[in-house]
Structure formats: structure tokens, C-alpha cells
N, CA, C and O atoms as a Maestro MAE file, in Angstrom:
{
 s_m_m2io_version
 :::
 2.0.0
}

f_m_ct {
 s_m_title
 :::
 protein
 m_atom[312] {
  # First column is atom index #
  i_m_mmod_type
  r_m_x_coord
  r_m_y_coord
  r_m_z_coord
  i_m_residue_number
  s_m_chain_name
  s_m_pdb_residue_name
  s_m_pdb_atom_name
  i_m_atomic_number
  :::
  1 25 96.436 101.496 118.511 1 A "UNK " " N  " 7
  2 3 96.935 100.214 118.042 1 A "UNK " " CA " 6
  3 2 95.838 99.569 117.197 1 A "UNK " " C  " 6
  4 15 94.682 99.669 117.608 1 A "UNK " " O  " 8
  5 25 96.001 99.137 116.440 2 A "UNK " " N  " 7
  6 3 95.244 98.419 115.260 2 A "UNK " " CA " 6
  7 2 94.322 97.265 115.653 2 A "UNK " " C  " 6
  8 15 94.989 96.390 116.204 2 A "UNK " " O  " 8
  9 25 93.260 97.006 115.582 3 A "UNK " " N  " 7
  10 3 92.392 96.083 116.520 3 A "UNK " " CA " 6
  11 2 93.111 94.543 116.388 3 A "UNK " " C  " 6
  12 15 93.231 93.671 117.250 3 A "UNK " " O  " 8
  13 25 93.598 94.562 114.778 4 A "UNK " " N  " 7
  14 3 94.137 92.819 114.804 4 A "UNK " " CA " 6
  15 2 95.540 92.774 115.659 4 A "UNK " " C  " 6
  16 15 95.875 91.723 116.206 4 A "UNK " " O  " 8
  17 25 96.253 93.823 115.738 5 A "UNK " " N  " 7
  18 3 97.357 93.609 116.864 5 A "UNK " " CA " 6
  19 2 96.957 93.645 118.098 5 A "UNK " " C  " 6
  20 15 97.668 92.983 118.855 5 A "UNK " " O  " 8
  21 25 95.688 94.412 118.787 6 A "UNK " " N  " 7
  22 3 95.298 94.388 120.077 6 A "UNK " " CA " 6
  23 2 94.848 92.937 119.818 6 A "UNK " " C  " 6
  24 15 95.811 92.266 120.190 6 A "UNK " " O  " 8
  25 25 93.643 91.889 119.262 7 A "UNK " " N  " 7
  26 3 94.111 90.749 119.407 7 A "UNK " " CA " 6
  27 2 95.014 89.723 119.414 7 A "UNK " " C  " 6
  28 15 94.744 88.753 120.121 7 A "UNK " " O  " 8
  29 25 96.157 89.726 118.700 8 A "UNK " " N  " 7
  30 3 97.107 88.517 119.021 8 A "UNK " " CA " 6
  31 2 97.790 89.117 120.154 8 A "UNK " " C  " 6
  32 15 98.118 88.421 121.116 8 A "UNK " " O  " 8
  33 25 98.071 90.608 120.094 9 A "UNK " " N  " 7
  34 3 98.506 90.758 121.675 9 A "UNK " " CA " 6
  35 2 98.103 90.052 123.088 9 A "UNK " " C  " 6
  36 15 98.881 89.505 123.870 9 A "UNK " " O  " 8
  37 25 96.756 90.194 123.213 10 A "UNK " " N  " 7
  38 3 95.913 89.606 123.959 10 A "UNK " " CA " 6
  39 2 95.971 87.455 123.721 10 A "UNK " " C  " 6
  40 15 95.951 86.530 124.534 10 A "UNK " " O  " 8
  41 25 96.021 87.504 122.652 11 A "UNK " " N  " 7
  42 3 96.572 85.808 122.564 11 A "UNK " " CA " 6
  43 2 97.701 85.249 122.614 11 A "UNK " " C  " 6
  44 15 97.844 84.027 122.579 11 A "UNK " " O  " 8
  45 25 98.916 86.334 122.730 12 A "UNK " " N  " 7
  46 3 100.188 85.889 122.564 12 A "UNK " " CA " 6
  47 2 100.690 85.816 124.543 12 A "UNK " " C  " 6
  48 15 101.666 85.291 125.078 12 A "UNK " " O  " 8
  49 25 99.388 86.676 125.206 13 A "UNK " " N  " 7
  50 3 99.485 86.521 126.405 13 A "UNK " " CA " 6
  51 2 99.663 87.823 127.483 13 A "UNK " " C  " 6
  52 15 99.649 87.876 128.713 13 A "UNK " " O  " 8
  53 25 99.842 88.884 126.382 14 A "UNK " " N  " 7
  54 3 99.732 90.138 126.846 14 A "UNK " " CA " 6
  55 2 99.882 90.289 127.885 14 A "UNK " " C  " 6
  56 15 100.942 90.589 128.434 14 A "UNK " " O  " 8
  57 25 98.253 90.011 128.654 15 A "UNK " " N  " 7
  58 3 97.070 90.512 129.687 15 A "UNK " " CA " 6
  59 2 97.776 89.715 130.924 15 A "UNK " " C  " 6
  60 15 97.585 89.996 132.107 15 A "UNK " " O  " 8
  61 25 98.517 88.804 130.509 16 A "UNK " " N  " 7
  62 3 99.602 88.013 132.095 16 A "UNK " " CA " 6
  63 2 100.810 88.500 132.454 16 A "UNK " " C  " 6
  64 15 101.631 87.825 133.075 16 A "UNK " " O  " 8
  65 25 101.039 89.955 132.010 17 A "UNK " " N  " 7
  66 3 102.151 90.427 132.012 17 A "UNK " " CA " 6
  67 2 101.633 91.444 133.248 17 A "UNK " " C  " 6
  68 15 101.051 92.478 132.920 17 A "UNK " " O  " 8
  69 25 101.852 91.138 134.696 18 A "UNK " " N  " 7
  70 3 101.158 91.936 135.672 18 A "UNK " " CA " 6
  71 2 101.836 93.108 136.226 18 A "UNK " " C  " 6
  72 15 103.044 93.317 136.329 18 A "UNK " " O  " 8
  73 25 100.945 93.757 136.527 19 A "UNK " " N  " 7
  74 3 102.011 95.296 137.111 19 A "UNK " " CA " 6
  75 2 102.570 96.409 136.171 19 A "UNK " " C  " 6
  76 15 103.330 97.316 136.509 19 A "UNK " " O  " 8
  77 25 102.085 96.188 135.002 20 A "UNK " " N  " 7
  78 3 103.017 96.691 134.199 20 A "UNK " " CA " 6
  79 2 101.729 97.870 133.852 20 A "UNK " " C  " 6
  80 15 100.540 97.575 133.730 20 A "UNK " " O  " 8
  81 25 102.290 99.190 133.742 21 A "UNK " " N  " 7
  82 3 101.290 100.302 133.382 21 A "UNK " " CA " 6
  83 2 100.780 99.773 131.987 21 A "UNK " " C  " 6
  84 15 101.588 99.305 131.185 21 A "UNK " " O  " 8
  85 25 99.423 99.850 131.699 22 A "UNK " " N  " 7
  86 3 98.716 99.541 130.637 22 A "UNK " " CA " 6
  87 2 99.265 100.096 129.051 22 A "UNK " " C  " 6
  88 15 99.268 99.534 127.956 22 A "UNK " " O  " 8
  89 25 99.613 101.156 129.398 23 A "UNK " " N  " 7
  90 3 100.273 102.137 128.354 23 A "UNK " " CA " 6
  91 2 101.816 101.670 127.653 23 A "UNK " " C  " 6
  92 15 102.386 101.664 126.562 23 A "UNK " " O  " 8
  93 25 101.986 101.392 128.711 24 A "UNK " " N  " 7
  94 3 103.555 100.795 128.395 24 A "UNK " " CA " 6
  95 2 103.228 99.472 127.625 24 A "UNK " " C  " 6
  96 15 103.148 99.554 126.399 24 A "UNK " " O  " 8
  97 25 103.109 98.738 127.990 25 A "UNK " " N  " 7
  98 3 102.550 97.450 127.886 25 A "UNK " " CA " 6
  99 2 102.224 97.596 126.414 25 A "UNK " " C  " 6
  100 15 103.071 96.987 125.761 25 A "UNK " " O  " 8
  101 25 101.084 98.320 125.455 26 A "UNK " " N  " 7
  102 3 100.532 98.371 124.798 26 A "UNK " " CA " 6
  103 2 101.705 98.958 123.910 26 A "UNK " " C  " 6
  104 15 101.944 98.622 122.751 26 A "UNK " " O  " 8
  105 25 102.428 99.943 124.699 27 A "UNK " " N  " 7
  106 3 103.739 100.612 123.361 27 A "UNK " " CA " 6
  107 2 104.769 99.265 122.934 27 A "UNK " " C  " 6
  108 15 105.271 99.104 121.822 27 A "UNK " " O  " 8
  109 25 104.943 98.314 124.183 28 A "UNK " " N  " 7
  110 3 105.790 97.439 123.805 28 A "UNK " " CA " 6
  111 2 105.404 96.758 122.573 28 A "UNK " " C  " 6
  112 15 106.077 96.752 121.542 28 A "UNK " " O  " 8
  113 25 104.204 96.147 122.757 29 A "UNK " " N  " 7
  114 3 103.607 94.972 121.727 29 A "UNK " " CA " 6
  115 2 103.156 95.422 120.906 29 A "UNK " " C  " 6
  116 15 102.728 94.648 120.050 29 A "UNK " " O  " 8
  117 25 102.979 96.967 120.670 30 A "UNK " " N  " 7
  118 3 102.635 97.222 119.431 30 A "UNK " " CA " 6
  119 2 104.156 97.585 118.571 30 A "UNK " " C  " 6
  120 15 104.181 97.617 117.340 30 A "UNK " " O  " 8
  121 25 105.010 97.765 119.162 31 A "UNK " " N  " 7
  122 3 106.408 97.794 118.269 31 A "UNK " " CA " 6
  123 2 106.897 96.161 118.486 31 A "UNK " " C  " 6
  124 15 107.987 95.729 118.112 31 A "UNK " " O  " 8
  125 25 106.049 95.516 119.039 32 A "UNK " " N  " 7
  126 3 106.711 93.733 118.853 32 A "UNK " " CA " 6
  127 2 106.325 93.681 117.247 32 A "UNK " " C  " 6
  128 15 107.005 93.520 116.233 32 A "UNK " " O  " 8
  129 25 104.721 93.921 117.523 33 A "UNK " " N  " 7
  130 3 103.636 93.709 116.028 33 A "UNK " " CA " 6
  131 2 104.472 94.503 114.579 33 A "UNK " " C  " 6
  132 15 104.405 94.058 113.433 33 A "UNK " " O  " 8
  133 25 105.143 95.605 114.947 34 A "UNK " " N  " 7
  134 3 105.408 96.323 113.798 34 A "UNK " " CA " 6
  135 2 106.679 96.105 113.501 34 A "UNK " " C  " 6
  136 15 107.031 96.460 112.376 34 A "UNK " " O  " 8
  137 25 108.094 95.232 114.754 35 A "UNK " " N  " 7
  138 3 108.787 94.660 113.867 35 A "UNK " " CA " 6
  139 2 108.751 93.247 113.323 35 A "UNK " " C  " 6
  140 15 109.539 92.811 112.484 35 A "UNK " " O  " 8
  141 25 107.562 92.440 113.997 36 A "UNK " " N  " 7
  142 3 107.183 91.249 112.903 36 A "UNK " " CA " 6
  143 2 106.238 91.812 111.359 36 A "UNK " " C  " 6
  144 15 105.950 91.053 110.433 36 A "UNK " " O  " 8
  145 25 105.959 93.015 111.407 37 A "UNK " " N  " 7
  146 3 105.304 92.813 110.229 37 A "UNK " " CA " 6
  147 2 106.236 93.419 109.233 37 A "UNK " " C  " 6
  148 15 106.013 93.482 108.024 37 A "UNK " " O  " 8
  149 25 107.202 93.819 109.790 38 A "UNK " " N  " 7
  150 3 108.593 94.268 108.954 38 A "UNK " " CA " 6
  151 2 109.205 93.399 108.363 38 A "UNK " " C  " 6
  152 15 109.416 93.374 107.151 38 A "UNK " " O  " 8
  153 25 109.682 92.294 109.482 39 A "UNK " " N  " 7
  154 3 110.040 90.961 108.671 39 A "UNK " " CA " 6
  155 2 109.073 90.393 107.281 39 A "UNK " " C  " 6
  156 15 109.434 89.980 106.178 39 A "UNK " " O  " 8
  157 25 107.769 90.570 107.856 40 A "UNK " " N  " 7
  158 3 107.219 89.794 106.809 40 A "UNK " " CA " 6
  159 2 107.102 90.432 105.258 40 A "UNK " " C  " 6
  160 15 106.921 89.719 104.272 40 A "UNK " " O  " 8
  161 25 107.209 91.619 105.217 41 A "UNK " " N  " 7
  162 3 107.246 92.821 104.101 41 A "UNK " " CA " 6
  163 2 109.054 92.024 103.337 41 A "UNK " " C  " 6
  164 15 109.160 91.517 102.220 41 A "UNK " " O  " 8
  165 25 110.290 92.187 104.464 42 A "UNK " " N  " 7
  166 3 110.982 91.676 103.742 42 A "UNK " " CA " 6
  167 2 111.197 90.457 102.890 42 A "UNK " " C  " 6
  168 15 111.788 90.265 101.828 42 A "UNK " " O  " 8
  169 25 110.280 89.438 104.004 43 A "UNK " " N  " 7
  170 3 110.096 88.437 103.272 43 A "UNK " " CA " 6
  171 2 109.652 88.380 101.773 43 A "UNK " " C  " 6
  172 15 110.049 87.537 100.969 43 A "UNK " " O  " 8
  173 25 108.621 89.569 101.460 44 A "UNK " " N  " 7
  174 3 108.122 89.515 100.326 44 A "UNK " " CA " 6
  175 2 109.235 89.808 99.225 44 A "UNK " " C  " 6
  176 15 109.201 89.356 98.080 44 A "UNK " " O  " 8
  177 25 110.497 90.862 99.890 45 A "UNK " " N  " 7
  178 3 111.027 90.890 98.574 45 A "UNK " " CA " 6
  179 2 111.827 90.344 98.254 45 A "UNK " " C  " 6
  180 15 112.547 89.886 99.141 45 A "UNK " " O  " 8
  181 25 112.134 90.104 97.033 46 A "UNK " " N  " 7
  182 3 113.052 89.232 96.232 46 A "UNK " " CA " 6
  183 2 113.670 89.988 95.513 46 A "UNK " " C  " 6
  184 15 113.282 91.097 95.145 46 A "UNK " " O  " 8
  185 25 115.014 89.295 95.159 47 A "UNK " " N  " 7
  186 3 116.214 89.872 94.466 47 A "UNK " " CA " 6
  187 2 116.049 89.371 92.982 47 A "UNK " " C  " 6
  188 15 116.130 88.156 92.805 47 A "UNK " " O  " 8
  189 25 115.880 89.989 92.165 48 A "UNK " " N  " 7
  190 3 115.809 89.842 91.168 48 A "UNK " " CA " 6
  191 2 116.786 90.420 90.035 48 A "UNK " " C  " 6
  192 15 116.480 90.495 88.845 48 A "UNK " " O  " 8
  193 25 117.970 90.803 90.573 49 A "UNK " " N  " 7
  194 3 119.595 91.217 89.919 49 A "UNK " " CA " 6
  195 2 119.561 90.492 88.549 49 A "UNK " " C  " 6
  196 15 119.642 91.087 87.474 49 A "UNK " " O  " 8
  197 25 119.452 89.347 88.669 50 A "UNK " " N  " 7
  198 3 119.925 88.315 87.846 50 A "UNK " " CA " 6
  199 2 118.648 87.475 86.917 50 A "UNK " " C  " 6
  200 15 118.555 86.356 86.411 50 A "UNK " " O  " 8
  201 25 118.038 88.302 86.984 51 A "UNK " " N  " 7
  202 3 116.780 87.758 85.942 51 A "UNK " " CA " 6
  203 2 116.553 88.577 85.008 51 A "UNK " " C  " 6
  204 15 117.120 89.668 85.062 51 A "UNK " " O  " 8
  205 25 115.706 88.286 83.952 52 A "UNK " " N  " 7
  206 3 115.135 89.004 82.767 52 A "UNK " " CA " 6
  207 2 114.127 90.375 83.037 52 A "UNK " " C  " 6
  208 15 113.186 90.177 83.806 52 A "UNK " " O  " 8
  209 25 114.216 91.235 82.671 53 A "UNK " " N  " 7
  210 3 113.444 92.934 82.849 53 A "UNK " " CA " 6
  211 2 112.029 91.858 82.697 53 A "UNK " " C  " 6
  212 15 111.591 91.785 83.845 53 A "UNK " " O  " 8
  213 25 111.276 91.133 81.911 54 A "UNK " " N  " 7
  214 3 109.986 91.157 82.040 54 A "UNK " " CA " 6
  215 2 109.590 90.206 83.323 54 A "UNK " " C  " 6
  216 15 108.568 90.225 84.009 54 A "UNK " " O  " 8
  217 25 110.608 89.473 83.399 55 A "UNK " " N  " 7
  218 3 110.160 88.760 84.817 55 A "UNK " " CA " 6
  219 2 110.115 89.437 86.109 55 A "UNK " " C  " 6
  220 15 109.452 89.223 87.124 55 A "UNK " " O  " 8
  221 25 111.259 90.573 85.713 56 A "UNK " " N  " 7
  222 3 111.378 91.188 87.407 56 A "UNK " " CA " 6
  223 2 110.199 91.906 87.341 56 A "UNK " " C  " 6
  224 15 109.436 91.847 88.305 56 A "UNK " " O  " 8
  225 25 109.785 92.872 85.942 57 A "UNK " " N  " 7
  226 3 108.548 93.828 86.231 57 A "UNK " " CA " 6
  227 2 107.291 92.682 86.866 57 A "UNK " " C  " 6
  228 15 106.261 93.164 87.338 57 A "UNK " " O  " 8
  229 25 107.476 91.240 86.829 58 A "UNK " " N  " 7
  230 3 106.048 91.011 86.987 58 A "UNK " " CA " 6
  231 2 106.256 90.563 89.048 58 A "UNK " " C  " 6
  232 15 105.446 90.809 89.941 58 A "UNK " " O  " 8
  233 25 107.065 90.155 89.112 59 A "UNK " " N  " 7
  234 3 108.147 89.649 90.323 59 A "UNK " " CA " 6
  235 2 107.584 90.819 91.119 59 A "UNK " " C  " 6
  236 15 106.812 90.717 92.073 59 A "UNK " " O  " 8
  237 25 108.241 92.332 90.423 60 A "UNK " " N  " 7
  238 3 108.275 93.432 91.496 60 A "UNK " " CA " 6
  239 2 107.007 93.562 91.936 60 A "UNK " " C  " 6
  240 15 106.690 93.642 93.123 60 A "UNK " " O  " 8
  241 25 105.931 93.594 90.589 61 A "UNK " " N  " 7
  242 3 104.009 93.784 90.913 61 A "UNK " " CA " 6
  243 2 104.521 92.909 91.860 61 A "UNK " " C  " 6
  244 15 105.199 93.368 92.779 61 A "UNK " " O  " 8
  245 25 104.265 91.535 91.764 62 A "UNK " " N  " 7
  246 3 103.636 91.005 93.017 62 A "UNK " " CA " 6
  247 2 104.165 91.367 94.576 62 A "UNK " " C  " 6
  248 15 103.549 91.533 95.629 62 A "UNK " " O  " 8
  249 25 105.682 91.414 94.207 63 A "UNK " " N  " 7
  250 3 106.159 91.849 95.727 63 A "UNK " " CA " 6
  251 2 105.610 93.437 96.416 63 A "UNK " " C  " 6
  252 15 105.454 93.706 97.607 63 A "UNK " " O  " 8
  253 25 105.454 94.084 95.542 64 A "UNK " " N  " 7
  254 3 105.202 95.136 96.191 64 A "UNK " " CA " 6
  255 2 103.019 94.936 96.465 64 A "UNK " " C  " 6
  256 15 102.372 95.478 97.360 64 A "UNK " " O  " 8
  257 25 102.568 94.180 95.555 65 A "UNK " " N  " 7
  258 3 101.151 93.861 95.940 65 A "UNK " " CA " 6
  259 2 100.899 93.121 97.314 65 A "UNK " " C  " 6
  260 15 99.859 93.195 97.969 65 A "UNK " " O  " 8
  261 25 102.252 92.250 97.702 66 A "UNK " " N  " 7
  262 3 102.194 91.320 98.795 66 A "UNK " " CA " 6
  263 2 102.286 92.354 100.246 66 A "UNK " " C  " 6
  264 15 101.870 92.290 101.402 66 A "UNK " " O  " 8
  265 25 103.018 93.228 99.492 67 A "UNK " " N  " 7
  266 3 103.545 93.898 100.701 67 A "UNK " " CA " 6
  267 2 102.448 95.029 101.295 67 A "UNK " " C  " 6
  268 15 102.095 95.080 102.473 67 A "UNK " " O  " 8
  269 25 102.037 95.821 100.343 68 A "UNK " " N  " 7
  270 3 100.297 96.351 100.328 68 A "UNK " " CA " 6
  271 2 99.727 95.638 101.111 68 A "UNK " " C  " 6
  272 15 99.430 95.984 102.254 68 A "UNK " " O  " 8
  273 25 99.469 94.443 100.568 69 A "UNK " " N  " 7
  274 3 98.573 93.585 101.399 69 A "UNK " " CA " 6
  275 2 98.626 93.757 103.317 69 A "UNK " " C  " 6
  276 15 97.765 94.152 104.103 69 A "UNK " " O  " 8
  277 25 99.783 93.350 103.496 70 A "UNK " " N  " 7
  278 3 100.861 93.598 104.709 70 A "UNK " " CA " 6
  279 2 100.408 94.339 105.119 70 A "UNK " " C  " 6
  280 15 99.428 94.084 105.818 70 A "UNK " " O  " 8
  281 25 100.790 95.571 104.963 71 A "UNK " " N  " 7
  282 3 100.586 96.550 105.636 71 A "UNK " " CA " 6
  283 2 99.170 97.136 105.919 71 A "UNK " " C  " 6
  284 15 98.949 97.781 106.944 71 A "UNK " " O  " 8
  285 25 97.822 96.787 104.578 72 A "UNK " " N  " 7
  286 3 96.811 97.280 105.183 72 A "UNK " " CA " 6
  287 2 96.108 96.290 105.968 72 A "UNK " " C  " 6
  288 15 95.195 96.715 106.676 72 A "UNK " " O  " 8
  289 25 96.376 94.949 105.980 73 A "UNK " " N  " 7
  290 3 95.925 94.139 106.977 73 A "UNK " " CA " 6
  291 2 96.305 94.161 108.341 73 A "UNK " " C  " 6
  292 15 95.737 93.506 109.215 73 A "UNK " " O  " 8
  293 25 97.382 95.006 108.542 74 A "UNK " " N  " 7
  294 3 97.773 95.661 110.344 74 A "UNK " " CA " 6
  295 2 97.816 96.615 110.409 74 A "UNK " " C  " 6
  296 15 98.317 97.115 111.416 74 A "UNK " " O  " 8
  297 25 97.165 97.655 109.069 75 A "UNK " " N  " 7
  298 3 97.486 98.935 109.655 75 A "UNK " " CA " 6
  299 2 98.194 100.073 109.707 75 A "UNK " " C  " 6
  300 15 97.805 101.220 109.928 75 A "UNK " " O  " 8
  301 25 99.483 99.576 109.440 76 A "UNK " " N  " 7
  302 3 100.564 100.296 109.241 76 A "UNK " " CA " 6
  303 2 101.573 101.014 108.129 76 A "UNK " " C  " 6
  304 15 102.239 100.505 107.228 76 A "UNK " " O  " 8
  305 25 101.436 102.285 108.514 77 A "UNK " " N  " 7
  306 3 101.720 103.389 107.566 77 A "UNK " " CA " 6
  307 2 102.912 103.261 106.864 77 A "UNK " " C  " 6
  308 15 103.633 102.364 107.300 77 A "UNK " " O  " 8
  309 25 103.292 103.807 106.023 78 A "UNK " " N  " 7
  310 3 104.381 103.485 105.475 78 A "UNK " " CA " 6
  311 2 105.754 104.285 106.099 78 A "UNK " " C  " 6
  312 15 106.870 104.047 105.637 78 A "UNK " " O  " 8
  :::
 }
 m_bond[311] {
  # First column is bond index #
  i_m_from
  i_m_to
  i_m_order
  :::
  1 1 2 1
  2 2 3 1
  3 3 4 2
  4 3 5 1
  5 5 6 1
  6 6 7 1
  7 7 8 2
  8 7 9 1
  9 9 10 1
  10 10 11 1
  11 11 12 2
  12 11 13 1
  13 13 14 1
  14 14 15 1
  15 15 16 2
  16 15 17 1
  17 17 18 1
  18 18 19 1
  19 19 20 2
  20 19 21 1
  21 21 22 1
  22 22 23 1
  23 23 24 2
  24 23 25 1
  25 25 26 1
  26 26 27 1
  27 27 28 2
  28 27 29 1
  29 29 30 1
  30 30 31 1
  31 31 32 2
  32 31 33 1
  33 33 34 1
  34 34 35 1
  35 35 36 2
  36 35 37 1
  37 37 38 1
  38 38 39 1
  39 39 40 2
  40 39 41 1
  41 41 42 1
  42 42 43 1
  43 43 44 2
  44 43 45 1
  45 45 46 1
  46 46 47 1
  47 47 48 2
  48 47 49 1
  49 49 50 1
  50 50 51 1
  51 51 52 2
  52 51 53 1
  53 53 54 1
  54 54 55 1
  55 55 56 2
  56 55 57 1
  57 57 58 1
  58 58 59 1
  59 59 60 2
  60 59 61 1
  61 61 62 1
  62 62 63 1
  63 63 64 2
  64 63 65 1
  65 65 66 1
  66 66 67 1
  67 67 68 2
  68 67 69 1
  69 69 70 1
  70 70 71 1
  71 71 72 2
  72 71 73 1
  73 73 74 1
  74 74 75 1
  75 75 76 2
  76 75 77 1
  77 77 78 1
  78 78 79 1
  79 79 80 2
  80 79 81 1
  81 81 82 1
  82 82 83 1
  83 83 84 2
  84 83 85 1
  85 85 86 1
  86 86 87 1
  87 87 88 2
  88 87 89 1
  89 89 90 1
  90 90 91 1
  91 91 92 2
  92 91 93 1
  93 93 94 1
  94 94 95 1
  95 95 96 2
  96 95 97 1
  97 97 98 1
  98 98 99 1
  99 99 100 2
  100 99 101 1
  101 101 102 1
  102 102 103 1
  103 103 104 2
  104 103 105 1
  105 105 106 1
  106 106 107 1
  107 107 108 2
  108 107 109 1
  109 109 110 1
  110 110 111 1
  111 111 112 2
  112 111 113 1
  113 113 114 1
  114 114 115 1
  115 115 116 2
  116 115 117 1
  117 117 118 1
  118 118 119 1
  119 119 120 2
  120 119 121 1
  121 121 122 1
  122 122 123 1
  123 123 124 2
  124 123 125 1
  125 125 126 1
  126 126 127 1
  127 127 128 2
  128 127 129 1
  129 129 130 1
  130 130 131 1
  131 131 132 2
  132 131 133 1
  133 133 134 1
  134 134 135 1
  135 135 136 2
  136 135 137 1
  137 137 138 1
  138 138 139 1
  139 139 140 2
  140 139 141 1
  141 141 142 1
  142 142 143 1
  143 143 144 2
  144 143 145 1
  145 145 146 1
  146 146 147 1
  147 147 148 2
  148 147 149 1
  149 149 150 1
  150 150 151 1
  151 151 152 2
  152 151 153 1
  153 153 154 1
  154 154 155 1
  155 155 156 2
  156 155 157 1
  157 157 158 1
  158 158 159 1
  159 159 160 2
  160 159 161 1
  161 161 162 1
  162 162 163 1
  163 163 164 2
  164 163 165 1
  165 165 166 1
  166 166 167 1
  167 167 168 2
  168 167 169 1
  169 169 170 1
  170 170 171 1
  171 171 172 2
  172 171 173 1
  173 173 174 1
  174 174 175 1
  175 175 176 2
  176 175 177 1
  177 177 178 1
  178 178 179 1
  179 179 180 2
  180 179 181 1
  181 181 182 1
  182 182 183 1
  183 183 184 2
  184 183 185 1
  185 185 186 1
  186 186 187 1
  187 187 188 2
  188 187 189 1
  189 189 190 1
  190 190 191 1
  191 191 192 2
  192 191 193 1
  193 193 194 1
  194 194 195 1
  195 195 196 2
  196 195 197 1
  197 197 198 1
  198 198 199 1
  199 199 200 2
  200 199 201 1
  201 201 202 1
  202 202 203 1
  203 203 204 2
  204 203 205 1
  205 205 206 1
  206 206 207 1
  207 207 208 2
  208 207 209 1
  209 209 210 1
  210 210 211 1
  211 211 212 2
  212 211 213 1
  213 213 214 1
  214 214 215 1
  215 215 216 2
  216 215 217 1
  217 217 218 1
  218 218 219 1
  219 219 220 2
  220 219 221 1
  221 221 222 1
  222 222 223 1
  223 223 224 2
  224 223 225 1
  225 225 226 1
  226 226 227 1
  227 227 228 2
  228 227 229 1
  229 229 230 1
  230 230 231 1
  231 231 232 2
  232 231 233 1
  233 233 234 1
  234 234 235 1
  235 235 236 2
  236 235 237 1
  237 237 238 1
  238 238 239 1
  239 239 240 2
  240 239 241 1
  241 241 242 1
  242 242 243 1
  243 243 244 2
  244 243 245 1
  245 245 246 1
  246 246 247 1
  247 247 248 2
  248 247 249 1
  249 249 250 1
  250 250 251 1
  251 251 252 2
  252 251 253 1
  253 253 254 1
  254 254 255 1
  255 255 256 2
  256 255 257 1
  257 257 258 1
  258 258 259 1
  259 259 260 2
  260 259 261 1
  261 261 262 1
  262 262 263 1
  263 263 264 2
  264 263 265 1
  265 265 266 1
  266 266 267 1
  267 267 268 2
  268 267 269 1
  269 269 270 1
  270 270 271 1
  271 271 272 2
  272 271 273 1
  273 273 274 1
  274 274 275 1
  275 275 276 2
  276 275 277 1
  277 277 278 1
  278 278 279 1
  279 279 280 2
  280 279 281 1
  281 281 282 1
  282 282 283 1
  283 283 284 2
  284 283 285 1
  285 285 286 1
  286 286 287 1
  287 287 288 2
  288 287 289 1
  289 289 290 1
  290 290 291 1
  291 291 292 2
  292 291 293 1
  293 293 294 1
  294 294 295 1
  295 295 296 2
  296 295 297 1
  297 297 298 1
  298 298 299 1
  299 299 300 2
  300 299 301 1
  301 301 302 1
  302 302 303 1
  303 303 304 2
  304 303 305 1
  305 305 306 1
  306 306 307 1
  307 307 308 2
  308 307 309 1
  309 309 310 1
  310 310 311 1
  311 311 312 2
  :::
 }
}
């Protein structure tokens, strides 16, 4: 698991979740972490159907730069 998801795990309260095999525990919240960072990837993209070719080419850079971003700041593969 990616060290910045083992921390908010641990801040979101993890470690008060008692009894629970360590392993498990860690598979849960790391697929909590990887479908919030899914959302946030979608967030980045935008529909751009209905706009001009030079706006979307600059639209798409950024969405797909945002989304880069995303993913190497938790880690996660494509």
C-alpha cells in the first residue's frame, strides 16, 4: 500500500477498527483509497463534445496532466 494511503488510513481511523486481521483491514482501505482516487481522476474529466478542436486539445492536456498527477501522488497504476 502506498505510504500516503497507509497515512490517511491511519487518520481516517483505521487502527480503531479492533479484531479485525491486519491484512484484511489493510485490503479494505486500500480499495477505499483506490475507489476515491477514481472519483477524483473522473472528476478531472470533462466533456468537451461541444467545443472547438483547439480548446478541447488544450482541455484534454490538462485533464489528462491532472489525472497523471492523481495517480502518481497515490501510487496507482494504471
Amino acid at each position: 500500500m502506498n505510504e500516503r494511503i497507509k497515512e490517511l488510513a491511519l487518520l481516517s481511523g483505521q487502527n480503531l477498527i479492533p479484531f479485525m486481521d491486519p491484512r484484511v483491514k489493510d485490503m479494505i482501505f486500500e480499495r477505499f483509497a483506490e475507489l476515491i482516487v477514481a472519483e477524483c481522476l473522473a472528476v478531472c474529466a470533462v466533456n468537451t463534445d461541444d467545443e472547438p478542436l483547439d480548446y478541447k486539445r488544450g482541455v484534454i492536456f490538462v485533464m489528462n496532466r491532472c489525472q497523471q498527477n492523481i495517480k502518481e501522488h497515490f501510487g496507482v497504476a494504471e
